[in-house]
C-alpha positions in Angstrom: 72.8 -44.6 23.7 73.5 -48.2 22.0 71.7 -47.2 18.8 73.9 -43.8 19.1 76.9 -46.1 19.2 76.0 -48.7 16.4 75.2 -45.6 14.0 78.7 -44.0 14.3 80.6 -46.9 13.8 78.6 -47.5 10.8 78.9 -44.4 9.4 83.1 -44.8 10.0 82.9 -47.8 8.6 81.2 -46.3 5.9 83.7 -43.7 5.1 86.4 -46.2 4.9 84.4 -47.8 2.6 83.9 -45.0 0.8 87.9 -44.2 1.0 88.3 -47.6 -0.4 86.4 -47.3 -3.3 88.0 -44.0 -4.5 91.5 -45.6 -3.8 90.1 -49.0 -6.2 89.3 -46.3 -8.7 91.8 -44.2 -9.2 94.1 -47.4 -9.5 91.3 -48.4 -11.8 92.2 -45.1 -14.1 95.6 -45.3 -13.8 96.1 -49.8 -14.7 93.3 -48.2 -17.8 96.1 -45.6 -18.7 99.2 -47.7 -18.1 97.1 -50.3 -20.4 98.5 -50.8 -24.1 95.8 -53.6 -25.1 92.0 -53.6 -25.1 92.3 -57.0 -22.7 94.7 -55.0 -20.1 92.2 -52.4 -19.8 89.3 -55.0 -19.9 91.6 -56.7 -17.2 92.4 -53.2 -15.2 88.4 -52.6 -15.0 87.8 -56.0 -13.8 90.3 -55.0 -10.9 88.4 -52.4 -10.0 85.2 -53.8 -9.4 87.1 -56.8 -7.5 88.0 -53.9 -5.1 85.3 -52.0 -4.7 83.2 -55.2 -4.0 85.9 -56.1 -1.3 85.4 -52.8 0.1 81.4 -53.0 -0.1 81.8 -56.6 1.8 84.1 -55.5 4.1 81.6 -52.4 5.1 79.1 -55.2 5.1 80.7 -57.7 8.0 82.1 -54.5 10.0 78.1 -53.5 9.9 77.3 -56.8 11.0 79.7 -57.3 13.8 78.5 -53.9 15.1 74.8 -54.7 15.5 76.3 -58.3 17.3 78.6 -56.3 20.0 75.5 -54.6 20.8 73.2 -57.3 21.1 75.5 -59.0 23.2 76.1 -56.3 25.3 72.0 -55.8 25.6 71.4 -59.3 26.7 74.5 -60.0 29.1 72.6 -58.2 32.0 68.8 -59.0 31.7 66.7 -56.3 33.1 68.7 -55.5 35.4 69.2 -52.0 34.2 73.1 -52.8 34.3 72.9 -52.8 38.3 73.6 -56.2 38.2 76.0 -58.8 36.6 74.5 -61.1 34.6 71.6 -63.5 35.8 73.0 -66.7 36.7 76.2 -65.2 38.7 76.5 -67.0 41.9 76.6 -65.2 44.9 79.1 -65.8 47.6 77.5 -66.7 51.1 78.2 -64.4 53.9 81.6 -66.0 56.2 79.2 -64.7 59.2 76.5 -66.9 58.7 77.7 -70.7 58.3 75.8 -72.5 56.1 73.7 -74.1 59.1 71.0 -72.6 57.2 69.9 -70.0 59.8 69.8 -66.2 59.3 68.5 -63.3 60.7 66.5 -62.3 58.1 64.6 -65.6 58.1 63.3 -64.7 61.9 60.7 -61.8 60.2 58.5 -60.8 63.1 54.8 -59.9 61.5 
């Protein structure tokens, strides 16, 4: 169900990415078109690339920060099936029992 989890969030993360990379582009076309000198345009396709790696690196740290939330949430119970809190909780001793150190349950008849 994790893995299910991990893979839609990459693919949204990819779509943005994707949406990002068209928006880069078309402002790409249109700085190109505005341009009146070869170093504008030379300038306006530099731009573009500048985006579209953003958007690429962005996609990239959202991927990575994905696969983190869910190996934190894997190991915060372990083994326990999510039955459990995590290992190392402590337990609060029962107000019935004093801590005299006797209990029922130690008095097992064989």
């Amino acid at each position: 169900m994790q893995a299910a989890k991990v893979k839609a969030k990459d693919m949204v993360s990819s779509a943005k990415e994707k949406a990002k990379e068209g928006s880069a582009e078309v402002q790409g076309k249109a700085g190109k078109a505005a341009a009146t000198t070869h170093g504008e345009k030379e300038m306006a396709k530099e731009e573009e690339r500048a985006r579209k790696g953003q958007a690429d690196a962005q996609m990239h740290q959202e991927k990575a920060e994905h696969r983190a939330d869910a190996a934190a949430r894997r190991h915060g119970t372990a083994g326990t099936r999510g039955h459990h809190g995590p290992v190392g909780t402590p337990v609060a001793p029962d107000p019935a029992y004093p801590a005299s150190g006797w209990h029922p349950a130690a008095e097992k008849y064989i």
